[in-house]
N, CA, C and O atoms as a GROMACS GRO file, in nm:
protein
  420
    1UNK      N    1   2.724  -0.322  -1.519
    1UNK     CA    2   2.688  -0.230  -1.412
    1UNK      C    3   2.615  -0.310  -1.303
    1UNK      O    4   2.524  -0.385  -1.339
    2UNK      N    5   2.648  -0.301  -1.168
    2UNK     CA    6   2.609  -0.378  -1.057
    2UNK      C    7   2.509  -0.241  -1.008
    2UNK      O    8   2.533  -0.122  -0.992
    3UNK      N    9   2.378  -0.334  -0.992
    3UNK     CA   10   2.290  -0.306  -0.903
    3UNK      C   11   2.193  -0.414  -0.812
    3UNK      O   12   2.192  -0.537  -0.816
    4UNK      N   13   2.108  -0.318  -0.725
    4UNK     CA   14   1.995  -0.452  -0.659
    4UNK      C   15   1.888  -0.398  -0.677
    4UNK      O   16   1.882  -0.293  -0.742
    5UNK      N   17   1.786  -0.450  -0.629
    5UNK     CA   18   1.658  -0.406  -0.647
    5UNK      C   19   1.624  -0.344  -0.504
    5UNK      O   20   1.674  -0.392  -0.402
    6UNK      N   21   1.542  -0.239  -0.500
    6UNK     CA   22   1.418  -0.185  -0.380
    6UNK      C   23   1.312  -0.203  -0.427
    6UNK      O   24   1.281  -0.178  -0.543
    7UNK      N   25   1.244  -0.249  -0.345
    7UNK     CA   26   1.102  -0.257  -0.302
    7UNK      C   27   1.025  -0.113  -0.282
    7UNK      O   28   1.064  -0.053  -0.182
    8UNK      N   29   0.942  -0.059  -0.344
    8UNK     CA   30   0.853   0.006  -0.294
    8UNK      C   31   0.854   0.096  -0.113
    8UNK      O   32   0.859   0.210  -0.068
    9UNK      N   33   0.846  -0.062  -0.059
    9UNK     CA   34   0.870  -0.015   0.076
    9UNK      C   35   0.994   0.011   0.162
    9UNK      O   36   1.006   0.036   0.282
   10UNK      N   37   1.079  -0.002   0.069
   10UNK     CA   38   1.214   0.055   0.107
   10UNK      C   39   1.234   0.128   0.053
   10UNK      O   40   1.327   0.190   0.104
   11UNK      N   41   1.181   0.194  -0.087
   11UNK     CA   42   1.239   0.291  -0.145
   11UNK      C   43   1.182   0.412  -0.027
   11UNK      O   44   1.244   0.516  -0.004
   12UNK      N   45   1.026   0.366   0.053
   12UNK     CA   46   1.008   0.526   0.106
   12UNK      C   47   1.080   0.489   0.273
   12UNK      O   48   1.056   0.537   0.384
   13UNK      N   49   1.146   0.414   0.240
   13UNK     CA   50   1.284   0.460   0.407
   13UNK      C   51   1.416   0.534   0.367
   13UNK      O   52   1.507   0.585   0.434
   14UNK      N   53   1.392   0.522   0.237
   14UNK     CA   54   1.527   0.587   0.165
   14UNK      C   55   1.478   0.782   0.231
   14UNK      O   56   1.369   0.834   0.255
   15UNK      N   57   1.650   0.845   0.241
   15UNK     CA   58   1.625   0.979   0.227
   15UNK      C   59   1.705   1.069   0.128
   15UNK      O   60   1.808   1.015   0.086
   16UNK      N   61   1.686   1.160   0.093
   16UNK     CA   62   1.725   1.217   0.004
   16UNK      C   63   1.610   1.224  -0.116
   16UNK      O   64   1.626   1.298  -0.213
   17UNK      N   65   1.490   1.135  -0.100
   17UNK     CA   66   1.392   1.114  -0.215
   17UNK      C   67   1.260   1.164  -0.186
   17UNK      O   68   1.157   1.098  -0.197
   18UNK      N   69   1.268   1.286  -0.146
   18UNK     CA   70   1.131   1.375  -0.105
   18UNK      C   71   1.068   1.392  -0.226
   18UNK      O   72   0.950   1.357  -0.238
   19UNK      N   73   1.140   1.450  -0.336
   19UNK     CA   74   1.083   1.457  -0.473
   19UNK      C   75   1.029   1.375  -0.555
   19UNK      O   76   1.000   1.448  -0.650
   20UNK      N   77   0.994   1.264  -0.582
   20UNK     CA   78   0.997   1.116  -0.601
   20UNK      C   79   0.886   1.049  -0.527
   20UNK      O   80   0.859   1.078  -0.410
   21UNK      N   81   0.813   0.944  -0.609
   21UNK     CA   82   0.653   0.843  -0.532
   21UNK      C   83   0.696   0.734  -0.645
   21UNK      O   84   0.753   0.733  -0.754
   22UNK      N   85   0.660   0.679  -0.592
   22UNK     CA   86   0.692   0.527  -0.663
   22UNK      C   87   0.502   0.490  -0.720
   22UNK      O   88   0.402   0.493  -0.648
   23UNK      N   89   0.511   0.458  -0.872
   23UNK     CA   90   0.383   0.444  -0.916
   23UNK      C   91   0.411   0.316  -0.971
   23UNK      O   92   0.490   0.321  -1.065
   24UNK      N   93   0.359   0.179  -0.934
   24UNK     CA   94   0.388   0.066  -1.004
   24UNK      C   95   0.539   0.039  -1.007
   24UNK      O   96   0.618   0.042  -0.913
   25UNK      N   97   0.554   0.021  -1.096
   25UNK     CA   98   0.707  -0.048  -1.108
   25UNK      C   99   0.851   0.092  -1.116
   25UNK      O  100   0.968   0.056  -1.128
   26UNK      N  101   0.820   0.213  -1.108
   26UNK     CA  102   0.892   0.349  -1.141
   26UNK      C  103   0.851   0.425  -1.062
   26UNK      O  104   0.745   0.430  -0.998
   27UNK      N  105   0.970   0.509  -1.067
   27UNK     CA  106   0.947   0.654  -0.948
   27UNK      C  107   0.918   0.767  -1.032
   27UNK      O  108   0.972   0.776  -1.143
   28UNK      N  109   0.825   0.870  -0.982
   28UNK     CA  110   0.805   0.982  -1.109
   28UNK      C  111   0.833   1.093  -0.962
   28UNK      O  112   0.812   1.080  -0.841
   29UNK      N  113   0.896   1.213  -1.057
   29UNK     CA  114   0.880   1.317  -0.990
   29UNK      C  115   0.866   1.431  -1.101
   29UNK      O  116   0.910   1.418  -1.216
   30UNK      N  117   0.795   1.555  -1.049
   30UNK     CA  118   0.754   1.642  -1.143
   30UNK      C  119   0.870   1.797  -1.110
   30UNK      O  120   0.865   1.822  -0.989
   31UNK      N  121   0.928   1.858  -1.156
   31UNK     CA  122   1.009   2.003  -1.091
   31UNK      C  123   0.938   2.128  -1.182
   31UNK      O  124   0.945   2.118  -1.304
   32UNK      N  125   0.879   2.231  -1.129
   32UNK     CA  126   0.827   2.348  -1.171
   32UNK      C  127   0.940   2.426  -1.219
   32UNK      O  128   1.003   2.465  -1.120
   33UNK      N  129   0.998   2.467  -1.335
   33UNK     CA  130   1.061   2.600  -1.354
   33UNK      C  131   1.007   2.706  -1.359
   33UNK      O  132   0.885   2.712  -1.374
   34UNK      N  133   1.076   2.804  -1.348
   34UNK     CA  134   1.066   2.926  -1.386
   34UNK      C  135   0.994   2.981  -1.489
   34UNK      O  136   0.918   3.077  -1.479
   35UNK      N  137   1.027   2.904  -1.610
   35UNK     CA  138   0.991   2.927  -1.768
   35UNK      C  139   1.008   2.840  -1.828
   35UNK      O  140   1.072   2.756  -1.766
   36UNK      N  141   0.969   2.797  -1.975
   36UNK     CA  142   0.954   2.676  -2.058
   36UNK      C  143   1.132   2.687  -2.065
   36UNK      O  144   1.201   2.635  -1.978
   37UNK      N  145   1.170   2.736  -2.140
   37UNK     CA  146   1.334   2.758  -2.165
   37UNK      C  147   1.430   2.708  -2.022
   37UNK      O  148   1.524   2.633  -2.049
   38UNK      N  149   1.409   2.749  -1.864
   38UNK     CA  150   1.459   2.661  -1.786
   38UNK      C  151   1.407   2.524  -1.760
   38UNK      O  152   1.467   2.434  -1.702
   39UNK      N  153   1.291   2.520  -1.808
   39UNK     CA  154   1.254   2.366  -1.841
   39UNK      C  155   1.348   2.300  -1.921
   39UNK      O  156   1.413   2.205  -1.878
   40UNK      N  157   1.360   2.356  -2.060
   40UNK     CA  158   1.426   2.308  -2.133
   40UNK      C  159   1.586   2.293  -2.116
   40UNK      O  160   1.658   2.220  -2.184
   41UNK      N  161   1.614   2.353  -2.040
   41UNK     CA  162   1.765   2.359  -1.991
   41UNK      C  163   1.777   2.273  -1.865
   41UNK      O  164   1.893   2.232  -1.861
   42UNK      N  165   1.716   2.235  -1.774
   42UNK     CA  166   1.702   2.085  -1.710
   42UNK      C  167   1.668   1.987  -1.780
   42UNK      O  168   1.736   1.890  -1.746
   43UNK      N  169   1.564   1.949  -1.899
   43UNK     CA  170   1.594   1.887  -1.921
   43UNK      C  171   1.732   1.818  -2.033
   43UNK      O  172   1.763   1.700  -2.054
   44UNK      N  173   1.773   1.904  -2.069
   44UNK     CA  174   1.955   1.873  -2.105
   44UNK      C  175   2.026   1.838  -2.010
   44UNK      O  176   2.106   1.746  -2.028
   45UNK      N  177   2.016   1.888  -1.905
   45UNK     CA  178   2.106   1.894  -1.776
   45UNK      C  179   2.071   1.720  -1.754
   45UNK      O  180   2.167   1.643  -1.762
   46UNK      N  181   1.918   1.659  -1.723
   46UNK     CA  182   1.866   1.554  -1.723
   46UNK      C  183   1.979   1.448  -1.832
   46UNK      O  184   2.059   1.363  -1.790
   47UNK      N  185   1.959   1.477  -1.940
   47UNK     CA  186   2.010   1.394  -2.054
   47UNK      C  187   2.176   1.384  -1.990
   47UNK      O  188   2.198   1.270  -1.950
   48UNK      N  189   2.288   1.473  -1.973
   48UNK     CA  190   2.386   1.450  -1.920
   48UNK      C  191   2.419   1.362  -1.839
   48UNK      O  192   2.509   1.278  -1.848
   49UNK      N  193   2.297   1.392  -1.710
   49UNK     CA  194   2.317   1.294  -1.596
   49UNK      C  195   2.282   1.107  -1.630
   49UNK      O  196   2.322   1.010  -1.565
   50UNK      N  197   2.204   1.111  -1.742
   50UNK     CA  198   2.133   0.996  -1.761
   50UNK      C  199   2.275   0.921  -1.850
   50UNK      O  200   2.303   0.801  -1.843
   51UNK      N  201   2.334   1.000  -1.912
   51UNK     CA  202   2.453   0.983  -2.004
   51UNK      C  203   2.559   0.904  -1.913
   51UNK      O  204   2.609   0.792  -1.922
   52UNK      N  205   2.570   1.005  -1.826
   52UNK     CA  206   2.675   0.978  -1.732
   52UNK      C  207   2.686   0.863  -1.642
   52UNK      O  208   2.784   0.822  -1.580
   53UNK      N  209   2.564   0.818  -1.647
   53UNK     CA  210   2.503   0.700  -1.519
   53UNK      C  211   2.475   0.583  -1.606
   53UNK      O  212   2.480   0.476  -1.544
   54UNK      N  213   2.440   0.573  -1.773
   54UNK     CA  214   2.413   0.486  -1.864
   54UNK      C  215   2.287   0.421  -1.848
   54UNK      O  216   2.265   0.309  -1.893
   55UNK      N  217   2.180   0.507  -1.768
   55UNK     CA  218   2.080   0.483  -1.701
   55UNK      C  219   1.966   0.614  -1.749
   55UNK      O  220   1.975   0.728  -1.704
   56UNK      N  221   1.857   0.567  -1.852
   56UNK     CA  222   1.803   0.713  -1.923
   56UNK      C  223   1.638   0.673  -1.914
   56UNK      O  224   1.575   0.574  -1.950
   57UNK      N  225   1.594   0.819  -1.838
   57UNK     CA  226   1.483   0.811  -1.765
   57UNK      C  227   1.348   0.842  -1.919
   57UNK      O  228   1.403   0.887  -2.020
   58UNK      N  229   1.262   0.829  -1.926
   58UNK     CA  230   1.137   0.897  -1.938
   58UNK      C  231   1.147   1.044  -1.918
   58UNK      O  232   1.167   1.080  -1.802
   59UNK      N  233   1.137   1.128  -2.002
   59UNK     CA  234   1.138   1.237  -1.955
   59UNK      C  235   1.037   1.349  -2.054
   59UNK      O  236   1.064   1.335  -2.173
   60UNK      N  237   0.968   1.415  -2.038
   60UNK     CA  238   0.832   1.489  -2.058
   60UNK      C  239   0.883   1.639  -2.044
   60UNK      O  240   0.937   1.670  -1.938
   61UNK      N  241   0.872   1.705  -2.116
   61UNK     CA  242   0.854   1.858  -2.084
   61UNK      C  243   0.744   1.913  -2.156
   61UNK      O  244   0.705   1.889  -2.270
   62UNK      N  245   0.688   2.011  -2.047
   62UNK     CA  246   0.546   2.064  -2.042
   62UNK      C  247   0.541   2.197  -2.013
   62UNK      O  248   0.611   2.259  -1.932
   63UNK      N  249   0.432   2.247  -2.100
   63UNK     CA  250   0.415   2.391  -2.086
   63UNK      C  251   0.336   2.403  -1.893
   63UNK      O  252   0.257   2.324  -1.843
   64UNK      N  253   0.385   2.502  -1.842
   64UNK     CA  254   0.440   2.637  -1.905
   64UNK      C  255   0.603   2.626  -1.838
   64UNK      O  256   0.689   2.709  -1.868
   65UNK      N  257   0.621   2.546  -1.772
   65UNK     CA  258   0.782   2.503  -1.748
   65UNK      C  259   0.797   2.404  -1.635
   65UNK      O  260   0.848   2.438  -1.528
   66UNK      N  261   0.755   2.288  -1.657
   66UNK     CA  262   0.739   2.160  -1.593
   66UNK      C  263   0.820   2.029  -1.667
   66UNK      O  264   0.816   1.988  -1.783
   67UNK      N  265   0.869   1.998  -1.590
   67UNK     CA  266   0.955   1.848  -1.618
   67UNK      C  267   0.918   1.747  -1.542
   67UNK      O  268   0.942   1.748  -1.421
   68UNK      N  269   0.875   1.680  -1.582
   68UNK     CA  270   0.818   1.536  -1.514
   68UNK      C  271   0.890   1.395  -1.556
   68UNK      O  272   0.865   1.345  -1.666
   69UNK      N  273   0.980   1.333  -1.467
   69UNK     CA  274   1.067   1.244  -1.493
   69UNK      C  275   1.014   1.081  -1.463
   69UNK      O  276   0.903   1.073  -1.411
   70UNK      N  277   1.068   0.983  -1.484
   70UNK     CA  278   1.028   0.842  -1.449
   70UNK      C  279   1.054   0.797  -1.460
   70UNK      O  280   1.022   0.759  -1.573
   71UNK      N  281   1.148   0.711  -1.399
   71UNK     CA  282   1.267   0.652  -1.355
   71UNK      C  283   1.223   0.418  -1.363
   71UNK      O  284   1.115   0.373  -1.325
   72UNK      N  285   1.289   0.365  -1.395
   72UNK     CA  286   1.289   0.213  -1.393
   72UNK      C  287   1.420   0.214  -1.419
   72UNK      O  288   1.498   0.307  -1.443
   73UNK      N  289   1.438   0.071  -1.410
   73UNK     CA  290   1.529  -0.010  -1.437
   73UNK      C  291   1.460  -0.149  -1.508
   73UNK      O  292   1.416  -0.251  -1.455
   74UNK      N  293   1.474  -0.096  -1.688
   74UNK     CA  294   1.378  -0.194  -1.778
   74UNK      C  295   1.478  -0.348  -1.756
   74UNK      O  296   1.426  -0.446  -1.810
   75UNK      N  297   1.562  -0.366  -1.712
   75UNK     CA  298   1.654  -0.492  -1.723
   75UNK      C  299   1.570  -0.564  -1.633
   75UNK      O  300   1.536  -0.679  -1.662
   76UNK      N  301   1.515  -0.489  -1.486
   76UNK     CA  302   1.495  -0.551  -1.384
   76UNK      C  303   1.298  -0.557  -1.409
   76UNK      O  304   1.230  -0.649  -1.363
   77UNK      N  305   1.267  -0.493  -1.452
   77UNK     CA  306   1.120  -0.452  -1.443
   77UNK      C  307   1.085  -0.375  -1.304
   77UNK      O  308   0.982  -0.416  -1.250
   78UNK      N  309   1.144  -0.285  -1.248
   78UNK     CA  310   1.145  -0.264  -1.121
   78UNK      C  311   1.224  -0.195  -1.104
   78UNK      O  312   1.311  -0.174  -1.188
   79UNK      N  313   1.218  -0.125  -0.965
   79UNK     CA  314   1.346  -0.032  -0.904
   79UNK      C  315   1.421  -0.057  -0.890
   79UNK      O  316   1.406  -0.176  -0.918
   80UNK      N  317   1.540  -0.044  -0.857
   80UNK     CA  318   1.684  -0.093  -0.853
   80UNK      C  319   1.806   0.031  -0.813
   80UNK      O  320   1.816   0.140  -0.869
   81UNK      N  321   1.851   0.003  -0.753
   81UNK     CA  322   1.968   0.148  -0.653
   81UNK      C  323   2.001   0.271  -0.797
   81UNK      O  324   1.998   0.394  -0.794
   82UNK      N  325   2.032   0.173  -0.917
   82UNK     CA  326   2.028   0.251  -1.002
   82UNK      C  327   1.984   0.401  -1.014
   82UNK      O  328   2.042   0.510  -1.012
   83UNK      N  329   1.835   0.354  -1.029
   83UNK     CA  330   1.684   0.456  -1.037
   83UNK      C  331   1.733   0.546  -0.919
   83UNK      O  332   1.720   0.667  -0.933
   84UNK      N  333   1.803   0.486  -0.776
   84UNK     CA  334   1.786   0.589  -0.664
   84UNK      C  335   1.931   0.645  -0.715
   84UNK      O  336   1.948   0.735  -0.633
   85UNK      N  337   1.998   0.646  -0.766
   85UNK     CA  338   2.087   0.714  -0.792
   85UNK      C  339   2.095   0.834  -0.871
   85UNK      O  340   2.148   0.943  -0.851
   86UNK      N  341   2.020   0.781  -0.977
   86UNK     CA  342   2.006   0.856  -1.121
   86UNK      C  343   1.927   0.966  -1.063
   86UNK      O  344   1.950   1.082  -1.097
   87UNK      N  345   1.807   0.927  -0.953
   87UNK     CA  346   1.666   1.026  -0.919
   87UNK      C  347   1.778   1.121  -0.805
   87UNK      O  348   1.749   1.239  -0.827
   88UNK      N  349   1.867   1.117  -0.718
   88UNK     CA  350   1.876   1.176  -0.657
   88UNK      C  351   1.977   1.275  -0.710
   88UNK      O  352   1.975   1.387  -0.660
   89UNK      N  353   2.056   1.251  -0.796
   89UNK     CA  354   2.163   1.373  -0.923
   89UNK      C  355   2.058   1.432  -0.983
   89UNK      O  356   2.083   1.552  -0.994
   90UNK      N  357   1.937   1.400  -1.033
   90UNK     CA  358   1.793   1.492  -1.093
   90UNK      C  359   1.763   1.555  -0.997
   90UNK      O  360   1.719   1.664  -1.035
   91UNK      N  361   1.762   1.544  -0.864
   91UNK     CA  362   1.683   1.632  -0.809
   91UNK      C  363   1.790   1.775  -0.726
   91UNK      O  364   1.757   1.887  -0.687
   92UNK      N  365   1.938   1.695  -0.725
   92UNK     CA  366   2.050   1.828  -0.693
   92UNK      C  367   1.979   1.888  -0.794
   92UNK      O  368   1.888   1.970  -0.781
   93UNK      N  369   2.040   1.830  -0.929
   93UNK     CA  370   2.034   1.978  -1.057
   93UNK      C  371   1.906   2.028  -1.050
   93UNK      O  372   1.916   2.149  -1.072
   94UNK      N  373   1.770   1.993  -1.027
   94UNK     CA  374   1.668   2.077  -1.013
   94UNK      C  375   1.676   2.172  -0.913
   94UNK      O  376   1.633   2.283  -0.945
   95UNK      N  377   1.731   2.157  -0.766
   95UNK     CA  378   1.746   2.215  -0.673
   95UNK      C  379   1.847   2.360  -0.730
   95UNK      O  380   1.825   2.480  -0.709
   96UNK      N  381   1.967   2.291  -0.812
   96UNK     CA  382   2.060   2.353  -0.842
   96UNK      C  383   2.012   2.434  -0.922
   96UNK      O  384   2.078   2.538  -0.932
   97UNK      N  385   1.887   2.426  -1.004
   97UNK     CA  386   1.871   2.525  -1.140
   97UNK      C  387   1.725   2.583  -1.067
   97UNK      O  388   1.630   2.604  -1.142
   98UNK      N  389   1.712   2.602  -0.950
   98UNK     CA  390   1.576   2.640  -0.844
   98UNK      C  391   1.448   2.599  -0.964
   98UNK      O  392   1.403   2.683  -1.042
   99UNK      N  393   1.417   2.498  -0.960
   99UNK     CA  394   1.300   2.420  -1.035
   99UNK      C  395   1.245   2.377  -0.944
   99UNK      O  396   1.245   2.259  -0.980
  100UNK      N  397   1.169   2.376  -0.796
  100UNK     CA  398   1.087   2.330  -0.746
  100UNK      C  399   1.029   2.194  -0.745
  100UNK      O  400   0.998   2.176  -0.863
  101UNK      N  401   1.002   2.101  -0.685
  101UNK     CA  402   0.947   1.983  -0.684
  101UNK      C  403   0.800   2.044  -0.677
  101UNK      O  404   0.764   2.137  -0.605
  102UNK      N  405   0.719   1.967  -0.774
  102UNK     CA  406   0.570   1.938  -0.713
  102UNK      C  407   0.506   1.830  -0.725
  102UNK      O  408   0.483   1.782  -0.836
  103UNK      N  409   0.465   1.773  -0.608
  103UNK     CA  410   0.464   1.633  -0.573
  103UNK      C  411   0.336   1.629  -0.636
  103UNK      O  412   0.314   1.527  -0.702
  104UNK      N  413   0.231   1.733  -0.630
  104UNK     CA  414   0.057   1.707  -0.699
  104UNK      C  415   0.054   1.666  -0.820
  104UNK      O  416  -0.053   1.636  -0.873
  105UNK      N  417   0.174   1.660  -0.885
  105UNK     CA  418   0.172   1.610  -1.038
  105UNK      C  419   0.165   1.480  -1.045
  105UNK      O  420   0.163   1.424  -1.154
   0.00000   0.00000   0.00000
């Protein structure tokens, strides 16, 4: 699988990644559901996409229906187009399953 690396400071010229902060070497973003159960049904939706991309995030589910994701590329120690790929199909299907971003997480 061909990728490159971003920098930090290119990842925030990137668009499409409103949901998403880069902490150290990974991008985390947090999506509010509805209920623990549409939590739990993004994060499956999550596991698919991570399947599909061969690229599998960190992923946390939290009461009372919060998913908090975190994204690397362990080959590289670092970001890599990968991560912006994988993060921006996570954040359709959150959009898609109305799960809210909240960036205060």
């Amino acid at each position: 699988m061909e990728y490159t690396d971003v920098t930090p400071a290119e990842f925030d010229e990137l668009d499409g990644l409103d949901d998403w902060h880069v902490v150290l070497d990974s991008i985390h973003a947090t999506f509010a559901a509805r209920n623990y159960l549409a939590a739990a049904d993004l994060v499956h939706t999550i596991a698919e996409i991570a399947e599909a991309h061969v690229h599998h995030p960190d992923v946390e589910l939290r009461y009372p229906g919060r998913v908090h994701v975190v994204l690397t590329t362990h080959a590289t120690g670092g970001l890599t187009t990968l991560d912006i790929d994988v993060a921006r199909a996570i954040s359709a299907a959150a959009a898609e399953a109305s799960a809210a971003s909240d960036p205060s997480t």
